[in-house]
C-alpha positions as CSV (number, residue, x, y, z in Angstrom):
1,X,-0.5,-14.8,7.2
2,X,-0.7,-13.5,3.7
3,X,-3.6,-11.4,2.6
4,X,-4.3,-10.6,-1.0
5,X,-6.6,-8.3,-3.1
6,X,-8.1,-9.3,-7.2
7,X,-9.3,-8.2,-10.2
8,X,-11.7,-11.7,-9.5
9,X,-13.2,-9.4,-6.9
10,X,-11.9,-11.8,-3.7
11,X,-9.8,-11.6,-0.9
12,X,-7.4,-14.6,-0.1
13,X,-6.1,-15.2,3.2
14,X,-2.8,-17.4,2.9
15,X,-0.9,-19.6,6.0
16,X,2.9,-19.3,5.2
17,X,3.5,-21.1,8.3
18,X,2.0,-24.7,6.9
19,X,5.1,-25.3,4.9
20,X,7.7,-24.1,7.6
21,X,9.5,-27.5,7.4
22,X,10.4,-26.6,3.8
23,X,13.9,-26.0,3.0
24,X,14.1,-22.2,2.3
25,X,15.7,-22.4,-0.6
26,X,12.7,-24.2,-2.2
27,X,9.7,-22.9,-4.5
28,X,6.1,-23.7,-2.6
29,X,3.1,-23.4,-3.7
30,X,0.2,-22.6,-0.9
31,X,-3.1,-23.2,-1.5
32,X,-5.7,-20.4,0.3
33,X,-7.1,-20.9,3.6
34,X,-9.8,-18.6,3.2
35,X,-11.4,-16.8,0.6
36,X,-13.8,-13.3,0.9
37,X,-16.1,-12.6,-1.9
38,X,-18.6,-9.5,-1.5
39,X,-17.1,-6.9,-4.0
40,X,-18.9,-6.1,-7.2
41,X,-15.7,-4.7,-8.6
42,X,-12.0,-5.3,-9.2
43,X,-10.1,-5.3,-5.4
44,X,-7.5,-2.5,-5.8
45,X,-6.2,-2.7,-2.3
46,X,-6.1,-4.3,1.1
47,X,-4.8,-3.5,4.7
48,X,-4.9,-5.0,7.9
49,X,-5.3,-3.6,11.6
50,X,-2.0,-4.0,13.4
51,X,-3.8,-6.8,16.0
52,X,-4.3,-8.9,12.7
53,X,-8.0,-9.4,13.5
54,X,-9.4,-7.2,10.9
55,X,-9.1,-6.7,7.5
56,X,-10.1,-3.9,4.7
57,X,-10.2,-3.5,0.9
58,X,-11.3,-1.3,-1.2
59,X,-12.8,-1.8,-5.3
60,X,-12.8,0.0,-8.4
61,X,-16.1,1.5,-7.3
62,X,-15.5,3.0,-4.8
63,X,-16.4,0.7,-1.7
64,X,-13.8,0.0,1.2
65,X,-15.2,-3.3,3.4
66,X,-14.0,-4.9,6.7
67,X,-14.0,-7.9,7.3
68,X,-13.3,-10.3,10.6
69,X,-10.8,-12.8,10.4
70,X,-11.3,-15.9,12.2
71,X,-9.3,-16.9,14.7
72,X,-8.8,-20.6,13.6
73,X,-9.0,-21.8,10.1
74,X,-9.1,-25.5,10.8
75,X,-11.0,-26.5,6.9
76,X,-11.0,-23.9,4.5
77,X,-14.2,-25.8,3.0
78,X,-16.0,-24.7,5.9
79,X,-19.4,-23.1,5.8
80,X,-19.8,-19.5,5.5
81,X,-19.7,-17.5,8.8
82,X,-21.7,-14.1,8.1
83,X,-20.3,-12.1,11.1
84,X,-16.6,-12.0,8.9
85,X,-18.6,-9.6,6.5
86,X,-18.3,-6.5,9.2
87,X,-19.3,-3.7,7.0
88,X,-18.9,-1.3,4.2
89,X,-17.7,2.1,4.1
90,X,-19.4,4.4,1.7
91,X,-18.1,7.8,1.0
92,X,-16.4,7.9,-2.4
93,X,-17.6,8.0,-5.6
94,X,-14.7,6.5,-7.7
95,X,-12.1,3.9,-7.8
96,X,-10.2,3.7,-4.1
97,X,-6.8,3.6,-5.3
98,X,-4.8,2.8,-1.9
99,X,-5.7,2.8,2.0
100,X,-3.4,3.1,4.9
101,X,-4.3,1.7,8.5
102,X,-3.3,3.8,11.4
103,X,-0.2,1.7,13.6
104,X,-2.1,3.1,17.5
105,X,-5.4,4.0,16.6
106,X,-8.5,3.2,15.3
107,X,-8.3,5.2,12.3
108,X,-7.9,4.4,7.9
109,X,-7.0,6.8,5.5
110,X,-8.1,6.2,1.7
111,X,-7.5,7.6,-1.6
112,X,-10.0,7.4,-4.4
113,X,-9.9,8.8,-8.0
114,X,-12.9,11.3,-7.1
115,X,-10.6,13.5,-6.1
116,X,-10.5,13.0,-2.1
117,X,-8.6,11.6,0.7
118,X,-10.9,10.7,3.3
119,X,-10.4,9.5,7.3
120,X,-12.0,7.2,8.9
121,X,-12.8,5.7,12.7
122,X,-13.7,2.3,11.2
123,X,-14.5,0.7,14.3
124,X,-17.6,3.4,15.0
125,X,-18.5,4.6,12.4
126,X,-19.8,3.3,8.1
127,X,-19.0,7.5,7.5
128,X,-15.6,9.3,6.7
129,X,-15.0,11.7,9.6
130,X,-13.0,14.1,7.5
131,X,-12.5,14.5,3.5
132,X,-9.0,16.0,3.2
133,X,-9.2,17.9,-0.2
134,X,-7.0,20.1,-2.2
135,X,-7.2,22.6,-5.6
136,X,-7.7,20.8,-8.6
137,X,-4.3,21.4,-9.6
138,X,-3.1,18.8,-7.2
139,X,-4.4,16.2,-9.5
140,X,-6.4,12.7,-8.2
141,X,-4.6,11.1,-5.0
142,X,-2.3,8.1,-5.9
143,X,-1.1,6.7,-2.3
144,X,-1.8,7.5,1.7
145,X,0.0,6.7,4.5
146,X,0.3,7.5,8.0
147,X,3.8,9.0,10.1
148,X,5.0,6.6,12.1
149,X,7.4,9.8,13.9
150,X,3.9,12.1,14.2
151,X,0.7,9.6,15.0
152,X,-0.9,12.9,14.0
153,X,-0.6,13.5,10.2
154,X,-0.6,11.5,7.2
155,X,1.0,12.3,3.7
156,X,-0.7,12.0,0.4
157,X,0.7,11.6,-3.3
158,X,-0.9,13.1,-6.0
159,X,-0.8,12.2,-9.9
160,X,0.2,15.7,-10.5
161,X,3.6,14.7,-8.7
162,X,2.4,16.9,-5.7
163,X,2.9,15.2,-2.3
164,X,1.6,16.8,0.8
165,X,1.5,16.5,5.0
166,X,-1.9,16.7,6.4
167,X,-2.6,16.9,10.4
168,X,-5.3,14.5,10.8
169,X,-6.7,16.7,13.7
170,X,-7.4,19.3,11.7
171,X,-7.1,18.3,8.4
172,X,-5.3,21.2,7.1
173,X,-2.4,20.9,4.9
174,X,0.5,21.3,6.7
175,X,3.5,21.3,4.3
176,X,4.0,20.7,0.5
177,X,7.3,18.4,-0.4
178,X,9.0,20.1,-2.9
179,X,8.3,17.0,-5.2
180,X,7.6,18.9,-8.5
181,X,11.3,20.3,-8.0
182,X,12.3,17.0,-9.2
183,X,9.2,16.3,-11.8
184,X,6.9,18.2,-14.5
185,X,3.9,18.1,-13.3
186,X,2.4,15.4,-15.6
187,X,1.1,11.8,-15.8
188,X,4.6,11.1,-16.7
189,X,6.0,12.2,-13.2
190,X,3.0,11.0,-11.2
191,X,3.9,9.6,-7.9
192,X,2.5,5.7,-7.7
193,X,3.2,5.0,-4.5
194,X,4.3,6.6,-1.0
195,X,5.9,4.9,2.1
196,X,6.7,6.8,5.0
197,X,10.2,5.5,7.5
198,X,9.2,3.4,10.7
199,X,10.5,5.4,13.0
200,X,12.4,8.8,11.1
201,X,10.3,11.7,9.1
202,X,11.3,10.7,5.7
203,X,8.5,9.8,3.2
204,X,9.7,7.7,0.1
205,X,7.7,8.1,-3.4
206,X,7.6,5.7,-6.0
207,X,7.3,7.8,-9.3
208,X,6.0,6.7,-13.3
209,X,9.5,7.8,-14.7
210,X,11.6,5.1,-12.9
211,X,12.7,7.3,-9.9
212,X,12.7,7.3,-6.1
213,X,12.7,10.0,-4.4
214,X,13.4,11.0,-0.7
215,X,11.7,13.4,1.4
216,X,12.7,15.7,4.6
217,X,9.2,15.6,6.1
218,X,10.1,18.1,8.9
219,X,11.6,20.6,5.9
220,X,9.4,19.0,2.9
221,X,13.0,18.8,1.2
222,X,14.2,16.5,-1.6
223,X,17.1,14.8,0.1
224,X,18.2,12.2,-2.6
225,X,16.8,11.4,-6.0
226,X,17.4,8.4,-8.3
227,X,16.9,6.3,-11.2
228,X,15.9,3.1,-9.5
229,X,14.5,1.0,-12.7
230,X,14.3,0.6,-16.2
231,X,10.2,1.0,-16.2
232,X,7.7,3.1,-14.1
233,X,8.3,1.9,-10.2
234,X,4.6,0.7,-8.5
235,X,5.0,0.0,-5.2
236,X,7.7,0.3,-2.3
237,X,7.7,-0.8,1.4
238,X,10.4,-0.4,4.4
239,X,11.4,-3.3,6.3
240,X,10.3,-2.6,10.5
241,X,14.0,-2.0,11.5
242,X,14.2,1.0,9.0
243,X,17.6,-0.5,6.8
244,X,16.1,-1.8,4.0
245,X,14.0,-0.7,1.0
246,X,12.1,-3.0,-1.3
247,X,11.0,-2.1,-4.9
248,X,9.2,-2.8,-7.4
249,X,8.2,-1.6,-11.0
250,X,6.6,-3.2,-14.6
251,X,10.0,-3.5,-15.7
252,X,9.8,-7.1,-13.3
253,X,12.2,-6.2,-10.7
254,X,11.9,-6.0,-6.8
255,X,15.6,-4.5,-5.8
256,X,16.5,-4.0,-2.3
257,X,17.9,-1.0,-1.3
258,X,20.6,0.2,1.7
259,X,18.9,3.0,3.0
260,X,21.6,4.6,4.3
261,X,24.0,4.4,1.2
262,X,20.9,3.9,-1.3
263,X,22.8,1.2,-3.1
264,X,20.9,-1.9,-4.6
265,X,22.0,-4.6,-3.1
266,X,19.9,-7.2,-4.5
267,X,18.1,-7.3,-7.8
268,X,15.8,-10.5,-8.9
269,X,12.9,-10.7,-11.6
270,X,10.5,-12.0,-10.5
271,X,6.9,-11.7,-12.4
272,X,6.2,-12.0,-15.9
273,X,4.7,-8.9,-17.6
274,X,1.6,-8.8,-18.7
275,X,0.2,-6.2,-21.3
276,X,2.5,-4.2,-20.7
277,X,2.1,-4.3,-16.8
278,X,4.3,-6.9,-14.3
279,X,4.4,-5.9,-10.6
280,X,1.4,-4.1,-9.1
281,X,2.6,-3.7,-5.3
282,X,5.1,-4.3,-2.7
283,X,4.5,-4.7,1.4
284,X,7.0,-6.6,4.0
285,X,5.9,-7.9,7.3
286,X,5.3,-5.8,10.7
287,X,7.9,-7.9,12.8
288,X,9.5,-10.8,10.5
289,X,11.9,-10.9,7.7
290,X,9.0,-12.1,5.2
291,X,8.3,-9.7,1.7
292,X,5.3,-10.4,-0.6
293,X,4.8,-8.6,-4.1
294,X,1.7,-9.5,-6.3
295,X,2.1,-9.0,-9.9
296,X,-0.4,-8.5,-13.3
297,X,0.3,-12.6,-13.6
298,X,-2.2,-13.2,-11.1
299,X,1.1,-14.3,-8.9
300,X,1.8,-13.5,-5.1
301,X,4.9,-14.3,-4.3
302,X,6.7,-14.2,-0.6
303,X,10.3,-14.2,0.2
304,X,11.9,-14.6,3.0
């Protein structure tokens, strides 16, 4: 299953498996199983629970929803079942820019461009259970996730080129990666996007002025640093095994990269810009060789 977020203000849920008997060289086109409507604004981003049952996204104004899958999608013309609609978190007061679902617990962390990173326990409570904030200077938070190596802290990006480590117990910060070592401090630098290693501590940022950067999350250390497109890179994500980087930027592009020699080796374009804009985001499956990217063309597309 595919699931994708809109400036149209819906979710679509997509079945990759009905065309299975397709060669895999060809081009498909798949048609939505499901669609979720409930946002009054744009859908900036979407997550799911690791069981698959539950999804969230978050809008331009500030609301992050769950919704219910259903088990079985037998006619996607079916009527309206209201108990998909599970809920909406309210807690920020601006534009949710990204959201990260916990891999063993019960627990989402979001972004928004009031200034906060908040935690939640979305299966007991509609209320943040901690706002994680910083000094202004940090700038608005860009991207959350969660340590796969440390269930107990998460790491946050910052438009000021700031990332830091945050213990979700106490939500104190807990180390600063040296990230403006490599950066100035300005919109220019900002960090887009941060993915952190399935199962090593190294955080990987996604920065405006075409780099990637690699981070010691155990020493907060830059350990490698590179030019990895012609235009700002948006959005990354690490295959489950830990080899393989995927990225993507408004220049086009995704590129895979060798994690351990950080050499590209594959490059495709792939989406069409679009005022001045071409790939939003990046995200690879939990357990199977499958990578999606959704682009300003109003385009998901999935490669296997």
């Amino acid at each position: 299953m595919l699931l994708t977020g809109s400036e149209d203000r819906t979710l679509k849920l997509w079945n990759l498996q009905r065309n299975g008997q397709t060669r895999r060289t060809a081009m498909i086109d798949v048609e939505p199983i499901l669609t979720l409507r409930g946002h009054d604004g744009s859908v900036l981003c979407v997550g799911t629970a690791m069981t698959g049952e539950v999804c969230f996204s978050a809008d331009d104004l500030g609301e992050v929803r769950i919704w219910q899958l259903p088990i079985e999608i037998t006619d996607p013309f079916d009527s309206y079942d209201p108990k998909i609609h599970q809920g909406i978190l309210k807690g920020h007061t601006d534009a949710v820019w990204d959201l990260a679902v916990h891999h063993d617990r019960d627990l989402m962390a979001t972004c928004s461009a009031d200034g906060s990173v908040k935690l939640w326990n979305w299966r007991s409570s509609q209320d943040p259970i901690m706002s994680l904030t910083l000094d202004p200077d940090y700038g608005v938070p860009t991207s959350v996730d969660f340590l796969r190596s440390n269930p107990c802290q998460l790491v946050a990006s910052y438009a000021s080129s700031h990332a830091v480590l945050f213990d979700t117990e106490t939500g104190k910060k807990v180390l600063d990666l040296k990230s403006t070592l490599t950066s100035d401090n300005t919109p220019a630098t900002q960090i887009n996007k941060i993915r952190c290693h399935p199962t090593l501590p190294i955080a990987v940022t996604a920065h405006e002025d075409k780099y990637l950067r690699f981070f010691d999350l155990t020493s907060g250390a830059v350990t490698h640093s590179m030019v990895a497109h012609s235009d700002a890179v948006t959005g990354i994500a690490i295959d489950p095994n830990g080899l393989y980087l995927l990225s993507s930027s408004h220049d086009g592009s995704l590129r895979f990269w060798n994690l351990d020699t950080k050499i590209c080796v594959q490059d495709s374009i792939t989406h069409r810009k679009r005022f001045d804009e071409a790939i939003f985001n990046v995200a690879c499956h939990s357990c199977k060789p499958f990578f999606a990217s959704a682009g300003a063309d109003g385009i998901a597309k999935v490669f296997i």
